[in-house]
N, C-alpha and C positions, 0 to 999 in steps of 0.2 A: 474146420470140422475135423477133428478127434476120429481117426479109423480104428475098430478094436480088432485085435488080431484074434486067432481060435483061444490064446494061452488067455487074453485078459477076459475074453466071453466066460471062459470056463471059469475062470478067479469071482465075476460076478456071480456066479448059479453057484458057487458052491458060498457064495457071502450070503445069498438070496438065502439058501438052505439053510446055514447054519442061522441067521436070524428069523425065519418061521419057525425054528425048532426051538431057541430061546425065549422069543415070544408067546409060542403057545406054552413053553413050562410056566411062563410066570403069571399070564392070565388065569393058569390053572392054580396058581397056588393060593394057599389062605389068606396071605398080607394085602395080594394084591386084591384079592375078592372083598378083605374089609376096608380096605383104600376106597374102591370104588361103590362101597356100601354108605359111604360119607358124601358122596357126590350128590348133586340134584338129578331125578330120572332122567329131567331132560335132557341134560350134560352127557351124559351117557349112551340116549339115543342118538343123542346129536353128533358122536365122536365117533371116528372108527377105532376097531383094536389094535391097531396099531397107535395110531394118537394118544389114546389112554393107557397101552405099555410105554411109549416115550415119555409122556408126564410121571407117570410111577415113577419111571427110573431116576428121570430127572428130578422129583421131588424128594425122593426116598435120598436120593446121593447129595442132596440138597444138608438136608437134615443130618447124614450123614457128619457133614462138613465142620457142623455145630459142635 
């Protein structure tokens, strides 16, 4: 079992922050609103926001790739 000392505690809350704060930009923006405007309702209910920002990203950088 893994002990995390104060430095790595602190290293996760500030990873935690900076990725709610990424997450809410992109759920806020217009790509990803018409991304998830192509979805099935249910898919969407069914997902949390975080799930459906890892898909985006993952899909978008998918496409990217092409």
């Amino acid at each position: 079992m893994a002990l995390h000392n104060s430095a790595d505690s602190k290293q996760l809350a500030e990873h935690a922050s900076i990725w709610y704060s990424l997450k809410s930009a992109i759920a806020n923006s217009s790509g990803f609103e018409s991304w998830k405007g192509e979805l099935a309702a249910a898919e969407v209910e069914a997902l949390s926001s975080d799930h459906l920002v890892r898909r985006y990203l993952r899909e978008t950088l998918e496409t990217l790739a092409y």
